[in-house]
DRENVODREN-359684 format. One record per residue (C-alpha): x, y, z. Coordinates in pm, whole numbers, padded with zeros to 5 digits, always signed. Example, Ala and Ser with C-alpha at 12.3 -4.5 7.8 and 13.67 -1.06 7.14 Angstrom:
residues 2
+01230-00450+00780 +01367-00106+00714 
***
This chain:
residues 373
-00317+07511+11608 -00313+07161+11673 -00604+07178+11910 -00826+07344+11656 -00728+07127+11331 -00886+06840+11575 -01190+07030+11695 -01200+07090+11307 -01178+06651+11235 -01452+06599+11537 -01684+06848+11382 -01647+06681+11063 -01697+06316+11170 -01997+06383+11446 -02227+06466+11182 -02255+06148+10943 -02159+05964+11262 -02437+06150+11446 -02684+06112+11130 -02633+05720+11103 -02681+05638+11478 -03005+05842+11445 -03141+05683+11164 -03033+05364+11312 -03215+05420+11625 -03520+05546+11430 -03553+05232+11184 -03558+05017+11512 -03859+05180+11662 -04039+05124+11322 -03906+04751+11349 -04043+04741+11699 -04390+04910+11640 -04443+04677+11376 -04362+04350+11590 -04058+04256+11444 -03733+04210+11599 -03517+04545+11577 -03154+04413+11495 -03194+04049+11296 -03229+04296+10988 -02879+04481+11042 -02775+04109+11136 -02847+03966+10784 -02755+04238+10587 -02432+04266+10725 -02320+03906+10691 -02420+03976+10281 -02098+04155+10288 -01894+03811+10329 -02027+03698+09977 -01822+03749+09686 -02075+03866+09478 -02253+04090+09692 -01894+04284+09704 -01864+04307+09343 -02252+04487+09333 -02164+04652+09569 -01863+04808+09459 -02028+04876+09110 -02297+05016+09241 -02076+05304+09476 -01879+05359+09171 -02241+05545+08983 -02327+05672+09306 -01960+05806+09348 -01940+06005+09030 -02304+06151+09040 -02227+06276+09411 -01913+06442+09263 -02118+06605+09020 -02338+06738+09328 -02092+06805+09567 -01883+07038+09302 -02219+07254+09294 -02261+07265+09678 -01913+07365+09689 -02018+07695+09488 -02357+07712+09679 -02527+07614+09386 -02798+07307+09421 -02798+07152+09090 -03105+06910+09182 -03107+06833+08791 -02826+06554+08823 -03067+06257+08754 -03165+06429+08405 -02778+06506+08310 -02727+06156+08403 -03042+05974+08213 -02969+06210+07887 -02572+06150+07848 -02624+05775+07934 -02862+05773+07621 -02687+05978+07426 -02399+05781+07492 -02545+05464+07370 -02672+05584+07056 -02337+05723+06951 -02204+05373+07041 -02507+05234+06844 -02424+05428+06570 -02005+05551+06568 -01763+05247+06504 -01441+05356+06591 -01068+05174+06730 -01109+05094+07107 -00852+05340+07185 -01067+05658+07013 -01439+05458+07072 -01406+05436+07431 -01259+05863+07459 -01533+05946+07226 -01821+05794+07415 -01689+05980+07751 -01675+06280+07581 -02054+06239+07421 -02180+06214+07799 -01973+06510+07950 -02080+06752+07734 -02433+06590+07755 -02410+06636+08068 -02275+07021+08066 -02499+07127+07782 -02831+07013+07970 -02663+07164+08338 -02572+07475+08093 -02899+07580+08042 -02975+07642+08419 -02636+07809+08436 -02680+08016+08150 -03060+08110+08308 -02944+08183+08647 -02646+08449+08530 -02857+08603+08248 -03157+08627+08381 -03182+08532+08784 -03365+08195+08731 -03270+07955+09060 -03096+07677+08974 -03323+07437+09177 -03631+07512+08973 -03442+07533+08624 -03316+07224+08695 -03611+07054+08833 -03805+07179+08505 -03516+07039+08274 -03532+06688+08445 -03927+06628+08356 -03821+06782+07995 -03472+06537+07993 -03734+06268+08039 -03973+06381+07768 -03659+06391+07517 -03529+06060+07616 -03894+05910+07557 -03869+06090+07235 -03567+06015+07116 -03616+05627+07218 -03932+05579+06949 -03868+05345+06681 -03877+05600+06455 -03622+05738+06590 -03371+05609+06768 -03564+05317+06929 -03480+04938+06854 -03772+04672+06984 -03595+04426+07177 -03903+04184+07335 -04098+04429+07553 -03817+04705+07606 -03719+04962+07393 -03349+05010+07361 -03078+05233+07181 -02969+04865+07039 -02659+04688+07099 -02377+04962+07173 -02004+04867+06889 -01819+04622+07094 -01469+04881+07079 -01718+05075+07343 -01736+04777+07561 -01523+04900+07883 -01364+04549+08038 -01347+04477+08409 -01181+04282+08619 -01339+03925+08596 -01360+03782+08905 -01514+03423+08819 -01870+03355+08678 -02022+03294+09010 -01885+03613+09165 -01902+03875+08840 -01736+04118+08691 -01600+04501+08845 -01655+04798+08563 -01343+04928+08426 -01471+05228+08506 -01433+05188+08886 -01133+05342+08811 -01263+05664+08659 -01433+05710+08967 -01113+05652+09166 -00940+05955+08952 -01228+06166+09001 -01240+06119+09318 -00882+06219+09314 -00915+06490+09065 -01192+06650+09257 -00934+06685+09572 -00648+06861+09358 -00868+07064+09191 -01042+07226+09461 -00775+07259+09718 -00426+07262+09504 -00524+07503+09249 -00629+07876+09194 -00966+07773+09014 -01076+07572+09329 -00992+07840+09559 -01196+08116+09307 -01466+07874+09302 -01474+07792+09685 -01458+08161+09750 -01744+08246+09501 -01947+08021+09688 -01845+08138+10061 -01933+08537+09950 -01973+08656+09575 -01942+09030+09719 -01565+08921+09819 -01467+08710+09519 -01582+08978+09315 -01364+09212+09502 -01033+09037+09461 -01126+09048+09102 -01374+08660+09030 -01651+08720+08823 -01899+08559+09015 -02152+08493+08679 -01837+08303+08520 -01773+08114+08819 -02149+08032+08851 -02169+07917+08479 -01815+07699+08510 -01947+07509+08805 -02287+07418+08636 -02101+07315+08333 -01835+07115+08533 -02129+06952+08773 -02342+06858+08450 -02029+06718+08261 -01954+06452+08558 -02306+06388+08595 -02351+06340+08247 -02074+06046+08288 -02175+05872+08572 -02409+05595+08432 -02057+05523+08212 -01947+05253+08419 -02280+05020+08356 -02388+05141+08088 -01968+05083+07878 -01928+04785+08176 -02263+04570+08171 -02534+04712+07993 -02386+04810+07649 -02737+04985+07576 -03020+05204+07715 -03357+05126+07800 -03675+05157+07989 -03488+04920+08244 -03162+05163+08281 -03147+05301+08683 -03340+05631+08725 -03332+05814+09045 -02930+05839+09044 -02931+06156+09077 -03151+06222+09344 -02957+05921+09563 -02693+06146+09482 -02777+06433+09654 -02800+06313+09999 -02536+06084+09961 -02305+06452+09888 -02430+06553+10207 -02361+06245+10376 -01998+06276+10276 -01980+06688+10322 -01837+06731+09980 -01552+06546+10048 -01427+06294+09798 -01296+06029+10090 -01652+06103+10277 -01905+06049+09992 -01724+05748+09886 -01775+05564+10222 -02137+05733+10190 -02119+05579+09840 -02047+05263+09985 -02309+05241+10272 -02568+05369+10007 -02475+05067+09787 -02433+04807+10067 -02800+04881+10133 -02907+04898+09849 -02747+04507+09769 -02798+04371+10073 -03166+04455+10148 -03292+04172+09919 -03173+03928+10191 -03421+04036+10409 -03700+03932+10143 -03581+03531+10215 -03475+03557+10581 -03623+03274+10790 -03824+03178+10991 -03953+03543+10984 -03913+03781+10644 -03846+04095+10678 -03952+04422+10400 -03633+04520+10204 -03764+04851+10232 -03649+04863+10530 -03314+04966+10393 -03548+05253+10162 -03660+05335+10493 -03262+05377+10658 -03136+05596+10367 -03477+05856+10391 -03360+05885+10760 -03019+05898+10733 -03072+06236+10436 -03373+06344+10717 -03049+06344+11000 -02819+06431+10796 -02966+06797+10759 -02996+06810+11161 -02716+06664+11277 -02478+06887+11088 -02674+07186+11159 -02646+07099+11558 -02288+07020+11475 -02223+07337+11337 -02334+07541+11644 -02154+07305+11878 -01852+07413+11700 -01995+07809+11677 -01984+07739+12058 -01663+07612+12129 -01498+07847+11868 -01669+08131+12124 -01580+07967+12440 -01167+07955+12322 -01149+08264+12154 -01285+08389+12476 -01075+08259+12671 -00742+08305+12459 -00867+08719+12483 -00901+08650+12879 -00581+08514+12898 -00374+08771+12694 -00556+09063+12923 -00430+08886+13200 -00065+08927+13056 -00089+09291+12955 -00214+09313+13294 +00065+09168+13471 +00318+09302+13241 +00170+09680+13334 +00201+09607+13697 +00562+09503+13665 +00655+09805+13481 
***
C-alpha cells in the first residue's frame, strides 16, 4: 500500500514538474535563436520576487486566477469543459458593480449581497449550457464558447449610457460602486500596496473545494458521474442532475472570481477590467490537476509571470520582450497536455509490471504450498 500511494505522489508531481522544465527548455531555444542570452530573463524576473510590491501583485493577482481555476477544475472533475469561464466571470463582475452602483445597503448585508449577485450571475449564464447539454445534447464546449461572444455583446449593451453606462474621461464605467461594497485589505504601506480582502475567499474555496469533493457524498456522486455515467447511474445518480449541478456550481465561482479587484481595488467596471481570466484559467486547472494545493502554486507561477515580466522591458544593457513570459505560459498549457498524458502511461506501465509480478509471486506460493502437501 505504501509503495503505491507513492507511485501515486510521483505520478502526480512528474507532470507539472515535467511540463515546466519543458517549457523552460523550449523558451531558451527561442532566447537563443533570437541572439539573446537564454537565462538573464529567468535571472531578472526572479529577483522581482524580493520586492515588496511585486509580492502584493502577485498575490492579488493568484487570488482571481485561483477562484476562476476552481470554477474550471470543478467541471473537469465531472468531465465537463466549461470553456465559458471568462464570460461567467466578465458578466457577474458587471453585474456586480451595477448592483453596487445602484443598492446601498449596511456593510454587513452590501458586501453578502454583491457575492451573491455574481454567483448566481455566474450559474445562470453556466446554466444555460447545462440546461442545453441535458435537454437537448448540446456540448458544453460550443454552448459555452457561443455564450462568451453573446456575454460580451450584453456587457457592451448593458454598459451604454443609456443604460447602465457612466462617461468617466474616455472609459465607460458602471460608476463608482456604494462604499459599504468596498472589501478592505490588508494595507501594507503606500509604497508596497494593499492585499484584497478577498484573498481570503479564495483561501476558503480553496478549502471548501477539498471537503466537498473528497469528505462528502455529493463529491463522490459527482466524481463518479464524471469517471462513468453508466455506473453512477447504476448505484442510483442521475447523471443529467449531476451534469446540471456542476455547471451551475462551476458558473457560480466563476461568476465571483473578479470579486476580489473588482470589491478590493477597482470599485467599478469598465472597458479597462481584465478579460481573458477565464481562459488563463483553464490551463492553469490543468497545471494544478484539479487540485486545490496544485492550481494555487500554478496560480502563483501564472501570476509571478505575469508581474514580473515587465522587468524585462527595462533590463540593461540589453532589454528583453516581456512576452517572453506570454511565450512560457503557451508552452507550459502546450506540455502540460503531453507530459501528463506520457505520465499517465508510465504509470499504466508500472501498474502492469507490479500487478504482474504480485500474480507471479502468489503462483509461486500456491505452487510451493501444492508440492508440500
Amino acid at each position: 500500500m505504501k509503495k503505491f500511494d507513492k507511485d501515486r505522489v510521483l505520478i502526480a508531481v512528474a507532470g507539472p514538474v515535467i511540463a515546466l522544465v519543458a517549457a523552460i527548455l523550449l523558451t531558451s531555444v527561442v532566447l537563443v535563436a533570437s541572439g539573446k542570452n537564454p537565462f538573464e530573463p529567468y535571472r531578472l524576473m526572479i529577483e522581482q520576487v524580493g520586492y515588496s510590491d511585486v509580492q502584493v501583485l502577485i498575490i492579488n493577482q493568484a487570488s482571481l486566477y485561483y477562484i476562476a481555476a476552481l470554477g474550471v477544475a470543478l467541471g473537469f472533475r465531472m468531465n465537463l469543459f466549461n470553456i465559458g469561464v471568462d464570460g461567467q466571470y466578465r458578466l457577474g463582475a458587471m453585474m456586480t458593480a451595477v448592483v453596487g452602483a445602484h443598492v446601498a445597503l449596511p456593510s454587513f448585508l452590501q458586501v453578502p449581497l454583491l457575492l451573491l449577485v455574481g454567483a448566481l450571475t455566474g450559474a445562470f449564464w453556466a446554466g444555460i449550457a447545462g440546461v442545453l447539454k441535458v435537454t437537448r445534447g448540446v456540448s458544453e464546449v460550443v454552448a459555452t464558447i457561443m455564450l462568451n461572444a453573446i456575454a460580451t455583446s450584453l456587457i457592451g449593451y448593458l454598459t451604454l449610457r443609456e443604460n447602465f453606462g457612466v462617461l468617466v474621461g474616455d472609459n465607460v464605467t458602471t460608476g463608482e460602486m456604494k462604499e459599504s461594497g468596498w472589501v478592505p485589505g490588508i494595507n501594507l504601506g503606500a509604497d508596497v500596496g494593499e492585499i484584497y480582502g478577498l484573498v481570503f475567499l479564495a483561501i476558503a474555496l480553496g478549502i471548501g473545494y477539498w471537503l466537498v469533493l473528497n469528505r462528502t457524498r455529493f463529491g463522490f456522486d459527482l466524481r463518479a458521474t464524471g469517471e462513468s455515467e453508466t455506473a453512477a447511474a447504476a448505484s442510483g445518480v442521475s447523471a443529467k442532475r449531476m451534469v446540471l449541478t456542476a455547471m451551475l456550481i462551476s458558473g457560480a465561482v466563476a461568476g465571483i472570481s473578479g470579486l476580489p479587484l473588482l470589491l478590493g481595488d477597482a470599485h467599478t467596471y469598465s472597458l479597462s477590467f481584465p478579460a481573458g481570466l477565464g481562459f488563463t484559467a483553464i490551463g492553469i486547472a490543468l497545471l494544478g490537476r484539479n487540485n486545490p494545493g496544485g492550481i494555487a502554486l500554478a496560480a502563483l507561477l501564472w501570476a509571478f509571470l505575469d508581474k514580473a515580466s515587465p522587468a524585462l522591458d527595462y533590463a540593461t544593457p540589453v532589454a528583453y520582450e516581456k512576452e517572453i513570459a506570454t511565450i512560457m505560459q503557451g508552452l507550459i498549457v502546450f506540455a502540460v497536455v503531453i507530459s501528463y498524458e506520457a505520465v499517465r502511461q508510465w504509470g499504466l506501465r508500472r501498474q502492469q509490471k507490479r500487478v504482474g509480478a504480485e500474480l507471479a509471486a502468489a503462483a509461486r506460493n500456491t505452487q510451493k504450498k501444492e508440492v508440500s502437501a
